[in-house]
Every structure is written in structure tokens, then in C-alpha cells.
C-alpha positions, -999 to 999 in steps of 0.1 A, spaced: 0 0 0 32 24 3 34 30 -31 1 41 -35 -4 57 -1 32 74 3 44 96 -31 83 88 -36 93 128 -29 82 123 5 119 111 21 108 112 52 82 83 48 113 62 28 115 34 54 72 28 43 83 14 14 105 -12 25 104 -45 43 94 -46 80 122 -51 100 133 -45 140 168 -23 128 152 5 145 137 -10 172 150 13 208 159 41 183 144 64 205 169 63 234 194 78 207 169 106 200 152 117 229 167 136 257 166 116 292 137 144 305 115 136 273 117 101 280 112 105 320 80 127 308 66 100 283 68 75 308 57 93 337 24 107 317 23 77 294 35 48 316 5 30 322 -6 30 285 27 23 276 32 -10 298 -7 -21 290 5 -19 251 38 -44 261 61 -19 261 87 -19 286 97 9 304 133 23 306 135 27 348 139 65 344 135 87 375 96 104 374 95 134 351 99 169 374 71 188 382 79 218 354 81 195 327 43 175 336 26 205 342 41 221 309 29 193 293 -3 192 307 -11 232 300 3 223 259 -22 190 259 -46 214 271 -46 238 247 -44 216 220 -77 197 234 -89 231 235 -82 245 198 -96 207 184 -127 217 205 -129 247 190 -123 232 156 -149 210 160 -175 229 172 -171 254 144 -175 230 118 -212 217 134 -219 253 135 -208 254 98 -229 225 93 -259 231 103 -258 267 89 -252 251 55 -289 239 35 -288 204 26 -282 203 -12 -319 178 -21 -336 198 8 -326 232 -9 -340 223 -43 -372 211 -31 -400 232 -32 -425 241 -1 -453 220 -11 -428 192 -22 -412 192 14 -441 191 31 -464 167 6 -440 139 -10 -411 137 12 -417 107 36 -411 119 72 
């Protein structure tokens, strides 16, 4: 599905059209600071161990960096709210496209309710 899903320009995506393989299995620990992966595992431990991961035994994520976290999850929750609730309003604004073209009389006479 790769070829069809990913478009060759998009290097990033490369390793999508290749084999499966575990070469980049733990790759994180080589990428993430040691506080990024104290806060993953503090706010996402429990998810993280329910999935089968296994957790790297690093000291609980400071107080700063969970509650930063927590205020950016929250605004993002927030703004997808938002989002959201501007496209109902959007949507029910809108006319139906068969419901705009009907007539009165043919709303209320020969559409079944």
C-alpha cells in the first residue's frame, strides 16, 4: 500500500516502502533527551506497559516539565474543540443540497417523514 499511499518525494516516509524489520527497534533512546523520555513514561507509563512496552527505569518526570505538558495538551484539546465545534456550526448553517432544491409544497407533501 506504500506505493500508492506514500508519493516517492516524501523522504521522510522512505522506510514505508521497505520490508518490515526491528533495525530501528529502541531508536528512541538515541533521540530523545533523558527528560523527554522520564516525561513520556511518567504521563504515558500506564498505557505504555498495558500496550507491552517496557519501560526504561527512568527517575519520574519533574514537576515543570508535567505540568508544561499538561497546559500544551490542554490547549491543544482546546483549539480541536474549537475546531470542531465550528464545523457543526458550519454544518448546520449550511442547507442540505436535495432539501434546498425542493419546493415548499414538495417538502411538506412527497417527502416521507
Amino acid at each position: 500500500m506504500a506505493s500508492q499511499a506514500v508519493p516517492p518525494h516524501k523522504v521522510w516516509h522512505r522506510n514505508t516502502h521497505r520490508e518490515v524489520n526491528r533495525s530501528r527497534v529502541g531508536s528512541w533512546a538515541n533521540r530523545l533527551e533523558p527528560w523527554e523520555v522520564s516525561l513520556c513514561e511518567t504521563v504515558l507509563g500506564e498505557r505504555l506497559t498495558a500496550l507491552g512496552y517496557e519501560l526504561s527505569g527512568a527517575p519520574r518526570a519533574s514537576r515543570e516539565h508535567v505540568s508544561k505538558y499538561r497546559a500544551a495538551a490542554w490547549r491543544r484539546r482546546r483549539a480541536r474543540w474549537k475546531r470542531e465545534a465550528r464545523d457543526r456550526v458550519s454544518r448546520l448553517r449550511e442547507p442540505g443540497p436535495v432539501a434546498a432544491m425542493l419546493t415548499r409544497y414538495q417538502r411538506l407533501h412527497c417527502v416521507p417523514a
